[in-house]
C-alpha positions in Angstrom: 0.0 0.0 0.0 2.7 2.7 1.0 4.6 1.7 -2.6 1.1 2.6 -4.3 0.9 5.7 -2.7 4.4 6.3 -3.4 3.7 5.8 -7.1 0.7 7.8 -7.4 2.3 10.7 -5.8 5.2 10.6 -8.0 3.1 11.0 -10.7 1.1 13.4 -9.7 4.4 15.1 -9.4 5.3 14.8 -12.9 1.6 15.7 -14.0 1.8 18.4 -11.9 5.3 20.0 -13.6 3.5 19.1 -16.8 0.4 21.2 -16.0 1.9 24.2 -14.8 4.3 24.4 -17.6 1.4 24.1 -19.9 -0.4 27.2 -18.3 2.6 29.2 -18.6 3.1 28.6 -22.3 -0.6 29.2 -23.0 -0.5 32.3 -20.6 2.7 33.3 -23.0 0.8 32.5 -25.9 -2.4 34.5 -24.8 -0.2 37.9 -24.4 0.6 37.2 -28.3 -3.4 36.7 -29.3 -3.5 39.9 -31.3 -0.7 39.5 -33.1 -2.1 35.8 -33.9 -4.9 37.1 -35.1 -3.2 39.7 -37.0 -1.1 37.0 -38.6 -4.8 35.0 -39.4 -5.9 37.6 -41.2 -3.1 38.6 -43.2 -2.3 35.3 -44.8 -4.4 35.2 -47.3 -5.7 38.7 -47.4 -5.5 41.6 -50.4 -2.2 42.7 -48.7 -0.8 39.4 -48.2 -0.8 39.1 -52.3 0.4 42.9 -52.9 3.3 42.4 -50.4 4.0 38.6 -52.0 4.0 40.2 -55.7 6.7 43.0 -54.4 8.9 40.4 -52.8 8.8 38.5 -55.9 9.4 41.5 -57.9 12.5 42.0 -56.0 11.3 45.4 -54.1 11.1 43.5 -50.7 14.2 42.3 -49.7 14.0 41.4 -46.0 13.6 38.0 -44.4 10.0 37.0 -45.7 8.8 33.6 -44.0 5.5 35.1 -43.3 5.1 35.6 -46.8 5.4 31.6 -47.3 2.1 30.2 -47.2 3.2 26.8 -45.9 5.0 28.9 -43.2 1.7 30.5 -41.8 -0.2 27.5 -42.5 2.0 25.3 -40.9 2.0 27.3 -37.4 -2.4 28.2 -37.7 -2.3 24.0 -38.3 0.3 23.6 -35.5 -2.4 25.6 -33.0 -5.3 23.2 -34.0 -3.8 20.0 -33.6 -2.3 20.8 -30.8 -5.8 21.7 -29.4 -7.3 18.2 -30.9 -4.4 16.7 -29.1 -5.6 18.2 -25.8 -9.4 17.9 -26.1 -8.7 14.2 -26.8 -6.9 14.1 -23.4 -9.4 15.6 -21.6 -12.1 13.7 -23.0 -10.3 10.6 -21.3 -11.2 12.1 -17.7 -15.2 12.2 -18.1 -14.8 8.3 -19.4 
């Protein structure tokens, strides 16, 4: 019985670390909600395709990875499965 206990508590440990860590980076990523949405509505949009006509016409000649699509794409995907992967976790607790 004490070995159980022992074993539970370490976990909770770890699950503990786990969960707080995960709170930070979503309170991190919650300071940077405008600039998410800001970088949703841009890919994609009117001035999305005049700055991506520029940078290929050579009058843009900065570091552009926001003007890749897959770039963008990659990161809004990113943010969804991520929240799939989480929902699915949760769901496990009401079983």
């Amino acid at each position: 019985m004490n070995e159980r206990v022992k074993e539970k508590e370490d976990k909770l440990n770890k699950l503990l670390k786990i969960v707080n860590k995960l709170e930070k980076d979503i309170d991190t990523l919650s300071c940077y909600q405008n600039d998410l949405i800001d970088i949703n509505n841009y890919y994609g949009s009117n001035d999305y395709y005049i700055d991506l006509e520029a940078y290929d016409k050579g009058l843009i000649t900065t570091p552009c990875g926001v003007l890749s699509e897959d770039t963008i794409w990659n990161m809004l995907e990113k943010l969804r499965d991520e929240e799939e992967r989480l929902n699915e976790i949760i769901s496990y607790l009401d079983e």
